[in-house]
C-alpha positions as CSV (number, residue, x, y, z in Angstrom):
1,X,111.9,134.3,166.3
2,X,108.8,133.0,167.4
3,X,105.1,134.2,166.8
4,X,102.6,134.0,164.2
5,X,102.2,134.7,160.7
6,X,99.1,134.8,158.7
7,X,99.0,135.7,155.2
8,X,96.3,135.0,152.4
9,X,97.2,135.1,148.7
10,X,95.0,136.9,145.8
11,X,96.2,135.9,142.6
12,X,94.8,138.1,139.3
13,X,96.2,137.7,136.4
14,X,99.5,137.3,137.7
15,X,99.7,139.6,140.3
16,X,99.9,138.6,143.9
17,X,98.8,141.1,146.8
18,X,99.8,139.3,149.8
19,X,98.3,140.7,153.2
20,X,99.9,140.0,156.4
21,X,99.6,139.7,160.1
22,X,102.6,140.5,161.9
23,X,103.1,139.3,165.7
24,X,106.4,138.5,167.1
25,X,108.5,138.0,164.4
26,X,111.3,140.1,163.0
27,X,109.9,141.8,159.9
28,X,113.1,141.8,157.7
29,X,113.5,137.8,157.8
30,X,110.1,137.6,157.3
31,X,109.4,139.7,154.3
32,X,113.1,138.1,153.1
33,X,111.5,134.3,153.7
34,X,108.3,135.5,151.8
35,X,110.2,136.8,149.3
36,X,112.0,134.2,148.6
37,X,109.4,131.6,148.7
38,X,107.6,134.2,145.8
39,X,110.5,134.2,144.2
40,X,110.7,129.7,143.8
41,X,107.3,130.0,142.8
42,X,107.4,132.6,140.3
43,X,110.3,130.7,138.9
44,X,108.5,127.5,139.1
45,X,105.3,129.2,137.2
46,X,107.7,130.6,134.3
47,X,109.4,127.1,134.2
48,X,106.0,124.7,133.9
49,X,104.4,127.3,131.4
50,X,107.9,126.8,129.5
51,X,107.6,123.3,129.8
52,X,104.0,123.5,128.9
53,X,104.9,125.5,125.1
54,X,107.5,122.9,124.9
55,X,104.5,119.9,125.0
56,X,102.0,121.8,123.3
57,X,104.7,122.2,120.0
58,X,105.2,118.6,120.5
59,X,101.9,117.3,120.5
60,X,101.3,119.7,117.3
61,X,104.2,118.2,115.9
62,X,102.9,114.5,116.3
63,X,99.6,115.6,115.0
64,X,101.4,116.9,111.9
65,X,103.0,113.6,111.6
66,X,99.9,111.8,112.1
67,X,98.5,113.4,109.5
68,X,100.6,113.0,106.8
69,X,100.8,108.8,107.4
70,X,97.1,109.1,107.1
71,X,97.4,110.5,103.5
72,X,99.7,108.8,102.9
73,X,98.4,105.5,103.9
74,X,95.0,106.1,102.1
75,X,97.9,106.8,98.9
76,X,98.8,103.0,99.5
77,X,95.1,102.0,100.0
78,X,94.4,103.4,96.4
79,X,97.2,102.5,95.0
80,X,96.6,98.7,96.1
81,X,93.2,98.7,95.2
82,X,94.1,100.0,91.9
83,X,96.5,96.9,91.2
84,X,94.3,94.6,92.0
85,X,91.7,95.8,89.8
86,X,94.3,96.3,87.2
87,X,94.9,92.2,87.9
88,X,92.3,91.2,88.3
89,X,90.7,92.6,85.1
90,X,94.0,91.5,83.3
91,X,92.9,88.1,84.7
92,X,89.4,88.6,83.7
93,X,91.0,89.8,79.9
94,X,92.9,86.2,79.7
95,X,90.1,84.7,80.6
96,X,87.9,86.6,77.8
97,X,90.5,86.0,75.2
98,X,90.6,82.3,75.7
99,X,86.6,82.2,75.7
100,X,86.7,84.1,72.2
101,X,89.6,82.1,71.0
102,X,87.4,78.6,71.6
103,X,84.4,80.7,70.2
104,X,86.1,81.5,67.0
105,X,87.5,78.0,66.5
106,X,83.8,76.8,66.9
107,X,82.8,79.0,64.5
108,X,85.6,78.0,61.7
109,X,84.7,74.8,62.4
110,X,81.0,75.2,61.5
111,X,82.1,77.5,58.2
112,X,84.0,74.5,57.5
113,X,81.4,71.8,58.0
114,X,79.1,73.8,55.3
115,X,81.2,74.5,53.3
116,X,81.8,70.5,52.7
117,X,78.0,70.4,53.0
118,X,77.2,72.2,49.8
119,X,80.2,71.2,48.3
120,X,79.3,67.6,48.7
């Protein structure tokens, strides 16, 4: 089984024309290696594009998943901001009523001090 082989490949759209120069060789363990070698790689081919589906899918997944923590996150951003405006402005409303409280004790005091001036 010696001699030489020469073959060139044309792949389109998955289809392989194989051309080949014979000299020396017995054809039937020839065309059987070729074959077989096709075969591994036609197997291999199916296999990555499988595996290939199986990432794409994935990744989609993870970009779903992704997604949704973003809205959800940005949920929790509003959600915090909205608390602390709420205590803040609940801060800002103890604050006010304390101001009005010392306000209207200022003024009952001056109601008070003329009253006793025209009553005295």
């Amino acid at each position: 089984m010696h001699g030489e082989i020469t073959f060139f490949v044309n792949a389109t759209r998955k289809s392989y024309y194989i051309y080949l120069k014979l000299s020396g060789m017995e054809s039937t363990t020839l065309i059987k290696t070729i074959g077989d070698k096709i075969r591994k790689l036609k197997e291999r081919s199916q296999r990555l594009e499988k595996e290939n589906a199986e990432l794409q899918q994935s990744v989609f997944g993870y970009l779903a998943k992704i997604d949704a923590l973003q809205k959800e996150l940005d949920l929790l951003k509003k959600q915090s901001n909205t608390r602390f405006l709420g205590e803040t402005l609940t801060g800002d409303k103890k604050k006010l009523q304390k101001e009005l409280d010392q306000y209207i004790h200022l003024i009952d005091k001056c109601i008070a001090a003329i009253k006793v001036g025209k009553d005295g």
